[in-house]
C-alpha positions as CSV (number, residue, x, y, z in Angstrom):
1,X,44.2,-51.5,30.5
2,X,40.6,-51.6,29.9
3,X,40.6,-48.1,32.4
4,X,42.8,-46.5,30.0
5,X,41.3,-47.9,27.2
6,X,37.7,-46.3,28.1
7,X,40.3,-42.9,28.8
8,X,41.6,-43.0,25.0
9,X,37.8,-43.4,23.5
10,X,36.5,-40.6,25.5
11,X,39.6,-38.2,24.3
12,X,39.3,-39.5,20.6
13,X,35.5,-39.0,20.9
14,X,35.8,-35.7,22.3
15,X,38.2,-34.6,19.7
16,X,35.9,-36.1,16.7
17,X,33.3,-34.1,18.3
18,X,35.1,-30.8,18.3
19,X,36.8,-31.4,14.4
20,X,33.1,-32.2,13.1
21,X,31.9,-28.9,15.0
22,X,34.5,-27.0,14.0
23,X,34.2,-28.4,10.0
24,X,30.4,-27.8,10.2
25,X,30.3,-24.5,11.0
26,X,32.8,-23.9,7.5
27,X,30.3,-25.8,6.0
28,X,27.3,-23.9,7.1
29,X,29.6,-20.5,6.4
30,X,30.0,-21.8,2.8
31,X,26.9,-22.5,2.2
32,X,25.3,-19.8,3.4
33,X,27.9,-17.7,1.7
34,X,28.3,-15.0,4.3
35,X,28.5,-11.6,3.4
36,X,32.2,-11.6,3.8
37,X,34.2,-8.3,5.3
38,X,32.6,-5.3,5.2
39,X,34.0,-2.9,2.4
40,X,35.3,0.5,3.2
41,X,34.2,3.2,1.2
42,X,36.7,5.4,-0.2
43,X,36.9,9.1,-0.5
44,X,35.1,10.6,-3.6
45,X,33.6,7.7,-4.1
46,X,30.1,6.5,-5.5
47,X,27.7,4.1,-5.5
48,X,26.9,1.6,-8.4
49,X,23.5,0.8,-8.1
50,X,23.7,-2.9,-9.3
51,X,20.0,-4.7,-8.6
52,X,20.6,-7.9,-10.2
53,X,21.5,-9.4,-6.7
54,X,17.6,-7.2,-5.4
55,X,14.7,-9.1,-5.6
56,X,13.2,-9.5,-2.4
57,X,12.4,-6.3,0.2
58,X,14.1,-8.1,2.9
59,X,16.8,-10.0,2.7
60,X,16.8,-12.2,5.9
61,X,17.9,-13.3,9.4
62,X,18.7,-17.6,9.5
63,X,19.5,-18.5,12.9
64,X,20.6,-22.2,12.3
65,X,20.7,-23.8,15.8
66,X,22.2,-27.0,15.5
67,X,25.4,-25.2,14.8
68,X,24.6,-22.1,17.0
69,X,25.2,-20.4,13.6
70,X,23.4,-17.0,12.7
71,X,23.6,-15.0,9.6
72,X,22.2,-11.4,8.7
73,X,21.5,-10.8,4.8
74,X,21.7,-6.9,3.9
75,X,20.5,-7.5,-0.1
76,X,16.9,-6.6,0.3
77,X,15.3,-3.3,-1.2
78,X,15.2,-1.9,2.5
79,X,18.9,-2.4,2.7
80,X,19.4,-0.5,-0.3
81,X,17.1,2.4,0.7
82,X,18.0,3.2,3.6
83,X,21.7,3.2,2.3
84,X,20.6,5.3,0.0
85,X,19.4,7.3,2.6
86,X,22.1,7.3,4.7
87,X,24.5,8.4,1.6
88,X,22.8,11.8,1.3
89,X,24.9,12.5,4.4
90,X,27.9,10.8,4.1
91,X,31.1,12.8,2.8
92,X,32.5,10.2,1.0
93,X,29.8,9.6,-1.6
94,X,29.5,12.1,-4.3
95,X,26.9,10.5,-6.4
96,X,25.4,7.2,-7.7
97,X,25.7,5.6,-11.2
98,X,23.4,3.2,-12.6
99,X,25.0,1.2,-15.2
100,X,23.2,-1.4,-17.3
101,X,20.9,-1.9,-14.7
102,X,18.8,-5.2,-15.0
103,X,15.9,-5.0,-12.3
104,X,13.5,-7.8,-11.1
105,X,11.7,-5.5,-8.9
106,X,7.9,-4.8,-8.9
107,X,6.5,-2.0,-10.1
108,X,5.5,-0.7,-5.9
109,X,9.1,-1.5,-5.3
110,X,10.4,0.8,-8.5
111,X,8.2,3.1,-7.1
112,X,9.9,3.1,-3.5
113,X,13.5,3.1,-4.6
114,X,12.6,5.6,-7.7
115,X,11.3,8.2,-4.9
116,X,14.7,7.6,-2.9
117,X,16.6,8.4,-5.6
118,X,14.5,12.2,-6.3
119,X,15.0,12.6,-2.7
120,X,18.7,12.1,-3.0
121,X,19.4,14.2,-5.6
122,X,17.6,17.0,-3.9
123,X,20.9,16.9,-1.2
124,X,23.1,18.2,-4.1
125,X,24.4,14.9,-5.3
126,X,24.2,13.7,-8.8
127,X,22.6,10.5,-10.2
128,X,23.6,9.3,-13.5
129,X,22.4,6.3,-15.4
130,X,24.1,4.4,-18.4
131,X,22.1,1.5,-20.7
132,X,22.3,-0.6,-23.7
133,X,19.3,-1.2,-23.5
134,X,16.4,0.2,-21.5
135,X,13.7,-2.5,-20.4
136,X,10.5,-0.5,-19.6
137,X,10.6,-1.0,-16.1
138,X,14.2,-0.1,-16.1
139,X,13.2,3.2,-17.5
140,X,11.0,3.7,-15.0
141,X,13.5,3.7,-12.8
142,X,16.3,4.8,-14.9
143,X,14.5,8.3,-15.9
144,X,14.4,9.4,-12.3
145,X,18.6,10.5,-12.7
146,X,20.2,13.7,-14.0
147,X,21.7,12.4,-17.2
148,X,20.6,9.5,-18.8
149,X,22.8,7.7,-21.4
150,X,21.8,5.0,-23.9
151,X,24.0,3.0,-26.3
152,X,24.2,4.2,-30.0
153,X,22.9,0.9,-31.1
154,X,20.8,0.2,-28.2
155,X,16.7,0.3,-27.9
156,X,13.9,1.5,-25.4
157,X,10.8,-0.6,-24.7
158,X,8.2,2.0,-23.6
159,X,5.3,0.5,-25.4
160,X,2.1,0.7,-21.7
161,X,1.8,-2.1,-19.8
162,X,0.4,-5.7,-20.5
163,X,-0.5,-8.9,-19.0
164,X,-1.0,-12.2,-20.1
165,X,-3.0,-15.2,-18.8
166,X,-2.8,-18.5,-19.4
167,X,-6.1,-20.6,-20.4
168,X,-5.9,-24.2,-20.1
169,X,-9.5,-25.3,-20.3
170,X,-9.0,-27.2,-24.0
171,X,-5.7,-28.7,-22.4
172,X,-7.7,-30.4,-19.7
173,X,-10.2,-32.1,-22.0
174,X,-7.3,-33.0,-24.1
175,X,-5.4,-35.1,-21.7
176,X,-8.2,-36.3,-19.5
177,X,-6.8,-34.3,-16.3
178,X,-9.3,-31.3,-15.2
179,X,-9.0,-29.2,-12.1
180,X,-12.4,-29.2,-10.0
181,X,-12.8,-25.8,-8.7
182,X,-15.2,-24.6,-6.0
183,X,-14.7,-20.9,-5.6
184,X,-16.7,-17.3,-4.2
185,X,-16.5,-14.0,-6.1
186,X,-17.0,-13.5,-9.4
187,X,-13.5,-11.4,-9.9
188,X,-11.6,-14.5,-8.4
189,X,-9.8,-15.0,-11.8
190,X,-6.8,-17.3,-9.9
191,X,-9.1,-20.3,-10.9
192,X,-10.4,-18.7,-14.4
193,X,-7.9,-20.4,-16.0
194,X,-9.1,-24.0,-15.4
195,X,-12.7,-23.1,-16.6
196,X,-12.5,-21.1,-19.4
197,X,-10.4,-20.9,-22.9
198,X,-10.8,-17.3,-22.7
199,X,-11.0,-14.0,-20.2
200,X,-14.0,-13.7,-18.6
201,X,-15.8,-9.9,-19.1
202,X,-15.3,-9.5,-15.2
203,X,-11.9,-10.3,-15.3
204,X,-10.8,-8.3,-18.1
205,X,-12.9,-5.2,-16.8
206,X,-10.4,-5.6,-13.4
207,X,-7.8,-6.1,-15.3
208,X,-8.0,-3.2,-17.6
209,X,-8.7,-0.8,-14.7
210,X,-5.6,-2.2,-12.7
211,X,-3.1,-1.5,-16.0
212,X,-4.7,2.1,-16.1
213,X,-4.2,2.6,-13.3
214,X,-0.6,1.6,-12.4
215,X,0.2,3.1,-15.8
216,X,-1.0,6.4,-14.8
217,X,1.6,5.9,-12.1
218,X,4.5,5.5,-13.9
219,X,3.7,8.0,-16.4
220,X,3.0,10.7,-14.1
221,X,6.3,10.1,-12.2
222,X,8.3,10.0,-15.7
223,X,6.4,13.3,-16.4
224,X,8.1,15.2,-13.5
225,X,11.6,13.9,-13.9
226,X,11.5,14.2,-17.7
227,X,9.4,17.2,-18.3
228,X,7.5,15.9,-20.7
229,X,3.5,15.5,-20.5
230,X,1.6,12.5,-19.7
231,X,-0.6,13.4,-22.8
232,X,2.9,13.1,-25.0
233,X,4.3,9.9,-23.1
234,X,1.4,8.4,-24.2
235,X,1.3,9.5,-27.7
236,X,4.8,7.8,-28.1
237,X,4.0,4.8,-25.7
238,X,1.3,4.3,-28.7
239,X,3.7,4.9,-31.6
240,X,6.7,2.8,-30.3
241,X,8.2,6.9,-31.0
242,X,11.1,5.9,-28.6
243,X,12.2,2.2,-29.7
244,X,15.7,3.8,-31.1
245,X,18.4,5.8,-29.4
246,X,17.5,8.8,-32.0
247,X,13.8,8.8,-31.6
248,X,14.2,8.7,-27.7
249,X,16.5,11.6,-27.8
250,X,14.3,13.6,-29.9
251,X,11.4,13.2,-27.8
252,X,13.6,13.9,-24.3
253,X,13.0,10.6,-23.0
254,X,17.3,10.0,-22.7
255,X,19.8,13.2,-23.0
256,X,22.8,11.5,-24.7
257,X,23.2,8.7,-27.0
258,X,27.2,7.8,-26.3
259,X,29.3,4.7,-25.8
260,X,30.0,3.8,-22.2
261,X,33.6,5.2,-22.3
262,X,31.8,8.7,-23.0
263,X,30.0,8.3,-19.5
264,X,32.7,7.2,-17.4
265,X,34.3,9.8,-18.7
266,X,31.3,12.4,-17.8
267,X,31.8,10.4,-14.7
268,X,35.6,11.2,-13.8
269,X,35.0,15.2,-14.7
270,X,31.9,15.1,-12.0
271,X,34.7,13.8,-9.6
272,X,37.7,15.8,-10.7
273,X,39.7,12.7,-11.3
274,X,41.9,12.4,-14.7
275,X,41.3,10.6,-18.1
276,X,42.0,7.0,-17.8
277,X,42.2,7.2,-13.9
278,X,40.2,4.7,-12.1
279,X,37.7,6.8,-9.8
280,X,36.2,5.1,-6.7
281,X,32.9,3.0,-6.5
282,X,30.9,0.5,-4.2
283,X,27.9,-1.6,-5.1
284,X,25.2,-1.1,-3.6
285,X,25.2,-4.2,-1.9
286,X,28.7,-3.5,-0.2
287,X,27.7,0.0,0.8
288,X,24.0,-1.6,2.1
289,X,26.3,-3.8,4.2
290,X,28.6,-1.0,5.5
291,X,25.4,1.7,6.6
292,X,24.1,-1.4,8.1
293,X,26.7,-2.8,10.1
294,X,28.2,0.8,11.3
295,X,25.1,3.3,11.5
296,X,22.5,2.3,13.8
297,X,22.2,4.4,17.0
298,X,21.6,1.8,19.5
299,X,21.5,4.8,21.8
300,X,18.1,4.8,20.7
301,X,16.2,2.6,22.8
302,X,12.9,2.6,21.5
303,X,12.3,0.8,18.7
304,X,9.8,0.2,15.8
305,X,9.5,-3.3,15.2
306,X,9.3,-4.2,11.2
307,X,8.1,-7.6,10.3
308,X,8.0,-8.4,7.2
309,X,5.7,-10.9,5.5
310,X,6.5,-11.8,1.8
311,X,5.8,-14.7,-0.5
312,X,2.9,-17.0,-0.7
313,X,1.2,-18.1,2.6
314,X,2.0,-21.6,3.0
315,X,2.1,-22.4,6.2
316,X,4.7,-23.6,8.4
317,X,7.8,-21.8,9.9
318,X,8.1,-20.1,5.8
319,X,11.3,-17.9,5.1
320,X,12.4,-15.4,2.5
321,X,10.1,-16.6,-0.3
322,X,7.2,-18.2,1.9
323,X,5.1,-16.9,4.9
324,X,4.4,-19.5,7.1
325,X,2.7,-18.7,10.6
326,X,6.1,-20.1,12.6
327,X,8.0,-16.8,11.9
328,X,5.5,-14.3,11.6
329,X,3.5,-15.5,14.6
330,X,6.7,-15.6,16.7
331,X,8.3,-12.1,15.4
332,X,4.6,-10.5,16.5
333,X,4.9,-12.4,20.1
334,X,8.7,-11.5,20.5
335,X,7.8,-7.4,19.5
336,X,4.9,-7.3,21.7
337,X,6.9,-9.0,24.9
338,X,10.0,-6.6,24.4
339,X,9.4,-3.3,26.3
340,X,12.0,-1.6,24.4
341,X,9.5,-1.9,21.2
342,X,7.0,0.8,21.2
343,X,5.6,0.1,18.2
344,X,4.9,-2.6,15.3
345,X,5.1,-2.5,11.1
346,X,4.4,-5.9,9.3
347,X,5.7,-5.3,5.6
348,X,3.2,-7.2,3.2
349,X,4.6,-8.4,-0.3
350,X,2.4,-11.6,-0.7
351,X,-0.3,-12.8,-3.5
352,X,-1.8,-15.0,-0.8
353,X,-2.4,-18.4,0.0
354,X,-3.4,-20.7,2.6
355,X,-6.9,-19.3,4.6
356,X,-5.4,-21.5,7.5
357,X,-2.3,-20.1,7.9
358,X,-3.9,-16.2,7.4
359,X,-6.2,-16.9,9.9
360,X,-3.7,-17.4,12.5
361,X,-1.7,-14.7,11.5
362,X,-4.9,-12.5,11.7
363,X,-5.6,-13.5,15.0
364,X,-2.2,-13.2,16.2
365,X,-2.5,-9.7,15.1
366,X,-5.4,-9.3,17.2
367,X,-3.8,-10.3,20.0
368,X,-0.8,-7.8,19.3
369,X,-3.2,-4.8,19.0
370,X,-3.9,-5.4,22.4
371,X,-0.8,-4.4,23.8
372,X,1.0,-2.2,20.9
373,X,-0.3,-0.1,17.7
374,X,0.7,-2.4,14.4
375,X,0.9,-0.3,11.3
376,X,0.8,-2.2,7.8
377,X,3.2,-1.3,4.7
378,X,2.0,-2.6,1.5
379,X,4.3,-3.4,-1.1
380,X,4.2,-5.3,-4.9
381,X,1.2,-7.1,-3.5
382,X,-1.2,-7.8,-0.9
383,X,-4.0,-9.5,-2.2
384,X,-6.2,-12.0,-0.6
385,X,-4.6,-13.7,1.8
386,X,-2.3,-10.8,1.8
387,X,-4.7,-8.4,2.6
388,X,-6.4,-10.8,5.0
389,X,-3.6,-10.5,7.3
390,X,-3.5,-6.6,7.1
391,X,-6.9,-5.7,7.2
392,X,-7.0,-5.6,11.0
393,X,-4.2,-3.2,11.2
394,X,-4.7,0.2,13.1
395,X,-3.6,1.6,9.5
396,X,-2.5,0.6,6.6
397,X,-0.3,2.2,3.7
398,X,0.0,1.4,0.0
399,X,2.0,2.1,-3.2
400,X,0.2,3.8,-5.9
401,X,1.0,0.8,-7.9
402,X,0.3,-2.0,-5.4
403,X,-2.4,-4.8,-6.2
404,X,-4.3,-5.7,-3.2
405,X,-7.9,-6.6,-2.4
406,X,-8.5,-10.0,-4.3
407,X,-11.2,-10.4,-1.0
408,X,-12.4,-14.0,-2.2
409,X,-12.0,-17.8,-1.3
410,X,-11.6,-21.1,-3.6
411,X,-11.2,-24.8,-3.5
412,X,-8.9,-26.8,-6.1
413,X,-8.7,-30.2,-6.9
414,X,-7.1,-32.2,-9.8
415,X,-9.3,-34.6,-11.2
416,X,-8.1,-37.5,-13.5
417,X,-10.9,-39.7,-14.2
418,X,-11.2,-39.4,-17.8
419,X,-7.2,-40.1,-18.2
420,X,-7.5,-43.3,-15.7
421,X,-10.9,-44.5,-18.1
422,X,-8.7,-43.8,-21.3
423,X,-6.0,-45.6,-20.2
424,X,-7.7,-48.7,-18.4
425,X,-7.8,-47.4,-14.9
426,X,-10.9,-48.3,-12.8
427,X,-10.6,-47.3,-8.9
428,X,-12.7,-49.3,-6.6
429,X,-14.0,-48.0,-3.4
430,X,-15.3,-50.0,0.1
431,X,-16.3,-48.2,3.1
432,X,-18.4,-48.1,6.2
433,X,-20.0,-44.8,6.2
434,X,-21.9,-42.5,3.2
435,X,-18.3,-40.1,3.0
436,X,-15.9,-42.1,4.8
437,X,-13.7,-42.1,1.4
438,X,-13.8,-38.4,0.6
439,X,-12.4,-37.4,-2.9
440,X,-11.0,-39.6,-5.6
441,X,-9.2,-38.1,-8.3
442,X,-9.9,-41.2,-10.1
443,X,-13.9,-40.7,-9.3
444,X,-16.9,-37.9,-10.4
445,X,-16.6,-35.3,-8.0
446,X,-19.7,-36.4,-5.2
447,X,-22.2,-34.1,-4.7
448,X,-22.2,-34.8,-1.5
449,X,-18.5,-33.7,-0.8
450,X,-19.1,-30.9,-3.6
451,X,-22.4,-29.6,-0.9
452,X,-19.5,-30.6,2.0
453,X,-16.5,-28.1,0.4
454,X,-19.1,-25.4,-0.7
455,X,-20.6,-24.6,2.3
456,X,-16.9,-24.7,4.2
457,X,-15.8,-22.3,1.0
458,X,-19.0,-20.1,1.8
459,X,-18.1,-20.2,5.5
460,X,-14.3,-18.9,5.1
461,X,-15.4,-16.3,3.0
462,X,-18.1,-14.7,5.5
463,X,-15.5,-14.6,8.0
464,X,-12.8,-13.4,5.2
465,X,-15.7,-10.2,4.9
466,X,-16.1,-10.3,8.5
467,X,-12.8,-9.5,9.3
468,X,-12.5,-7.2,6.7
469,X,-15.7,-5.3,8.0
470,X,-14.1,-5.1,11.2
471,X,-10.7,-4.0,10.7
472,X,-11.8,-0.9,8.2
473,X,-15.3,0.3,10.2
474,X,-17.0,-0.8,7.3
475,X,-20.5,-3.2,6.7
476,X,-20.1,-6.7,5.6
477,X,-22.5,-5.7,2.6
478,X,-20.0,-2.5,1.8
479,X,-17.1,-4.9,2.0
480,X,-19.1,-7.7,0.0
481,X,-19.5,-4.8,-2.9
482,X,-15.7,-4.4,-3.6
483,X,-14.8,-8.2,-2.5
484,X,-16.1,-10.9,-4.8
485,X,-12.2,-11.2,-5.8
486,X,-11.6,-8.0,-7.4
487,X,-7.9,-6.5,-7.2
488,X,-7.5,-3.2,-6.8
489,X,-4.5,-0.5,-7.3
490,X,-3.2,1.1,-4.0
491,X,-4.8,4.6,-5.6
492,X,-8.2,3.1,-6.0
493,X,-7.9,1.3,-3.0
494,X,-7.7,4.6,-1.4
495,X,-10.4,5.6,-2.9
496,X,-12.6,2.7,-1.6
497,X,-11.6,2.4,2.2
498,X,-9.5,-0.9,1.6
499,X,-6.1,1.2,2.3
500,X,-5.8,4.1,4.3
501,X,-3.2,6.7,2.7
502,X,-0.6,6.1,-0.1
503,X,2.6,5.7,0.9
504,X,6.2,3.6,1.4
505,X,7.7,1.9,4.1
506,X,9.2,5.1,5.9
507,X,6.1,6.9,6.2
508,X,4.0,3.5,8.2
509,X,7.2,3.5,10.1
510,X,6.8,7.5,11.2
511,X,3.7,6.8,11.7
512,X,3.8,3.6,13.7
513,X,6.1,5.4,16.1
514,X,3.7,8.3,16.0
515,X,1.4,6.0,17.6
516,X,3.8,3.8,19.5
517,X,4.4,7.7,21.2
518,X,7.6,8.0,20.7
519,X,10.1,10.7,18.6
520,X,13.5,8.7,18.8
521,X,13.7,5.3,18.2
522,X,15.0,2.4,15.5
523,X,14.1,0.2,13.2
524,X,14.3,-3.8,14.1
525,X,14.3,-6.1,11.0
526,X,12.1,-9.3,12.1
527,X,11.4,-12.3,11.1
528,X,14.6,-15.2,12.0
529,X,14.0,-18.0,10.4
530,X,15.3,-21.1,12.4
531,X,16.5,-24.0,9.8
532,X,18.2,-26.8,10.3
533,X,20.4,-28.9,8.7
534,X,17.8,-30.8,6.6
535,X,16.7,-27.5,5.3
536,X,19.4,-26.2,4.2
537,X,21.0,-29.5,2.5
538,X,17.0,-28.9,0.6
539,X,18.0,-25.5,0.0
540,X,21.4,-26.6,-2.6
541,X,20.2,-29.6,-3.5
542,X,21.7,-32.5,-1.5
543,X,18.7,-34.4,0.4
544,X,16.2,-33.4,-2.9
545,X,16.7,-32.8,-6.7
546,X,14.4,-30.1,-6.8
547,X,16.5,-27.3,-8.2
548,X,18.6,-29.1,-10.4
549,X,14.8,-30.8,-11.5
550,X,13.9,-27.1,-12.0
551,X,16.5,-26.1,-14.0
552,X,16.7,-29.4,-16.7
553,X,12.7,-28.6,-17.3
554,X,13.8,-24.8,-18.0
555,X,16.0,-26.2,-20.2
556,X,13.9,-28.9,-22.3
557,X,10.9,-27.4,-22.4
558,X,11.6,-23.6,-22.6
559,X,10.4,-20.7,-20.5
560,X,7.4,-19.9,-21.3
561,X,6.1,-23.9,-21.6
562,X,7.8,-23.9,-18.1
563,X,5.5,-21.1,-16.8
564,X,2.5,-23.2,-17.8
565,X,3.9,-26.4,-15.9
566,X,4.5,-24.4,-13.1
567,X,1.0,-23.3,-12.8
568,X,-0.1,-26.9,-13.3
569,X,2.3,-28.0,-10.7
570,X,1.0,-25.3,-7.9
571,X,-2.4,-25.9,-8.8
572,X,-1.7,-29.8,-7.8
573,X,-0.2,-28.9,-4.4
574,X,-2.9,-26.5,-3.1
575,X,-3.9,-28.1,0.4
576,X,-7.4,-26.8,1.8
577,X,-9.3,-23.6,0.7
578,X,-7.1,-20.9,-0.6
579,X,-7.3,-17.0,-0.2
580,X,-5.6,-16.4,-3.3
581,X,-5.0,-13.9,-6.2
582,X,-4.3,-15.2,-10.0
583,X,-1.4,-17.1,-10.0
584,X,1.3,-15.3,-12.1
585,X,-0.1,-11.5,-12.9
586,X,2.7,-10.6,-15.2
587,X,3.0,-7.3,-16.1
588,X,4.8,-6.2,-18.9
């Protein structure tokens, strides 16, 4: 009996084994979301070009292990090009309506889809676009198509461009909680904030050149499509002279004011299909997902590997929104090791962050170099850190409109001693040697550890020029000159050696096969991320509160208060010396 016994617990074991198996891959799927079945695209169809689901240029590979369970995203702004791209060709697209678009994207990414959208039209097919109301950066975007539509009682916001900064200097002496910064470069405005109530000369002067300069950008590009001169954009950028449907029409910024039945309509004449008759459309999205899943030539063999590094450098394995060196450093190894690779693009979109982590990532680029030619691709940003990890490239591309430079270092930490005096706090050290107890928040900062952190600051920041020097032929004193934590544009960083040659994502890919010496090939998305369960429990909110924290402080205290807890909040968890541009530029 016992025999059969031990037979009975092994087949209900076994069985329990296989039902949680089988109920935790649903629960991964459901979680995850899938992308569900691929759509198929009609005859005469076309493509709604809905971003509000497009934020990030790539949208992610999760390979989650314990459940053998892998998932390919096709949301990014590369999916969406190179659909794009691939609809020039395809019979059953006619065209490519944009209606009441909502974009998140930068102003580099605009930029790269915007030019995507000229080259489509130039295959014969129309673009049209349909708003309410025009955001400025939807303009941008939205003045690139054939006819452009707004709403009889809708508005335009094409005003220039504008950022704002937070100060919290007073706040600190207010509550008794100050940030002690350490920092090098006089342009390193990420830490301005905490020392100052107001904009330092330095930082404005960068500032004001960067607006100018990704302004001229969009202007010049809105020029072309609209046929109207920069000199007159700015003229009514200046006098608010196209804030109402009529006044935007006068001065040809739209072609038709019109309610949205009046461009479906125009819509269902392009295709020959009758009044009232529903005429065929995919999202963008679904399309993305259809070019992606049906279109690569894996006849091809060689292939261009495309890594792609976005979000702040944290450290760790990272994923969609962070850059850790556990993806990035793996995706270089894995390219380099596969002979079918010939050649190697990392995709920068990152502010910076950790020097730790972008040291590794340099010198894993290093290492790559060695065996196969690595090309960067600037996009929104690469800035500090972010250009840390691309300065050794064998060449590097930009957007006009991408910030990068921001070659300078800091230290951050959050001091509370005034609070914990005010409120009856006294800390009390013992120890056996001079710095055996490091840095109290509840002490003066030593001078000691201040000499300590300096000098390591210092250090970081003669090998950040170092590498720099190295990786564009330049001097460390001709590096030093445009460093000290100055941002540039992509065009002036042209003009100063930091970039090589303006550009998007498909020309460092032609070229990175140029040098990789081969003429047919494919792309390769990189990185995987490899969670597990843990992480993506963290992710929705069932092993932490984080997002649902997230969204009651939204709530109570408001957006903008939120922004300036936010920065608060980061400035608390910086860990070690940061290569890092200002914390939120937000242009508007």
């Amino acid at each position: 009996m016992k025999f059969l016994g031990n037979v009975l617990a092994t087949v209900i074991g076994i069985f329990v084994f296989f039902m949680l198996f089988f109920f935790g891959i649903m629960f991964i799927g459901l979680i995850f979301g899938g992308d569900g079945e691929t759509v198929k695209v009609k005859e005469n169809s076309i493509i709604e070009l809905d971003l509000s689901k497009v934020n990030l240029d790539y949208a992610g590979k999760i390979n989650f292990k314990e459940f053998n369970y892998f998932e390919s995203k096709h949301n990014g702004l590369i999916d969406v090009i190179n659909a794009i791209e691939y609809a020039k060709t395809d019979d059953k697209i006619e065209g490519i309506s944009i209606l009441n678009n909502f974009s998140s994207l930068g102003l580099a990414q605009s930029k790269a889809l915007r030019d995507e959208l000229e080259s489509f039209k130039k295959s014969g097919k129309f673009v049209v676009a349909y708003s309410n109301y025009l955001t400025q950066n939807d303009y941008y975007l939205n003045s690139v198509a054939d006819t452009l539509y707004l709403n009889p009682v809708g508005e335009l916001d094409f005003k220039g461009l504008a950022s704002e900064i937070i100060y919290m200097k007073n706040l600190q002496e207010k509550t008794g909680v100050k940030m002690e910064v350490l920092r090098h470069g006089k342009y390193k405005s990420a830490v301005e904030p905490f020392l100052a109530q107001e904009m330092s000369p330095e930082n404005r002067e960068q500032m004001t050149v960067l607006l100018e300069s990704a302004w001229e950008t969009i202007v010049t590009d809105i020029s072309k499509s609209r046929n109207i001169s920069v000199d007159s954009l700015n003229s009514i950028a200046n006098s608010l002279g196209g804030r109402t449907p009529d006044l935007a029409l006068a001065k040809n910024l739209i072609d038709k004011v019109a309610y949205e039945d009046v461009y479906h309509n125009a819509i269902r004449k392009k295709l020959d299909v009758e009044a009232e008759e529903e005429y065929n459309k995919v999202t963008i999205v679904d399309y993305a997902k259809s070019v992606a899943t049906t279109s690569v030539d894996f006849s091809k063999k060689d292939i261009v590997a495309v890594i792609y590094a976005q979000g702040e450098i944290q450290g760790g394995e990272g994923d969609v929104n962070i850059i850790g060196e556990g993806a990035i450093r793996r995706s270089l190894k894995e390219a380099r090791n596969d002979d079918d690779v010939k050649a190697i693009v990392l995709r920068v979109n990152s502010p910076g962050g950790s020097a730790l982590t972008s040291e590794l990532i340099w010198r894993e680029i290093e290492l790559t170099k060695k065996v196969k030619p690595v090309v960067v691709s600037m996009s929104n940003y690469a800035a500090s850190g972010g250009y840390y990890i691309a300065c050794n490239a064998d060449r590097i591309f930009a957007e006009p409109s991408t910030i990068t430079g921001s070659i300078g270092v800091f230290g951050m930490l959050p001091n509370m001693e005034e609070l914990a005096t005010n409120i009856g706090i006294n800390a009390e050290q013992v120890k056996t040697h001079n710095n055996a107890s490091g840095y109290s928040v509840f002490e003066p900062l030593d001078e000691n550890f201040k000499m300590v952190t300096l000098e390591s600051i210092e250090n970081i920041y003669t090998i950040f020029l170092q590498r720099v020097a190295a990786g564009r032929n330049m001097t460390v004193e001709q590096v030093d000159s445009i460093a000290q934590g100055r941002v540039w544009t992509g065009s002036d960083a042209v003009k100063n050696g930091l970039v090589d040659e303006l550009g998007g994502l498909d020309k460092a890919i032609a070229y990175a096969a140029k040098l990789g010496k081969t003429d047919s090939y494919r792309t390769e998305n990189y990185p995987e991320y490899e969670k597990n369960f843990d992480d993506v429990l963290a992710n929705f909110g069932l092993s932490t509160f984080y997002k649902s924290k997230e969204t009651i402080l939204k709530e109570e205290l408001g957006e903008e208060n939120y922004k300036v807890f936010e920065q608060i909040k980061k400035a608390n968890q910086l860990k070690g010396i940061q290569a890092l541009m200002p914390y939120e530029l937000n242009i508007k």
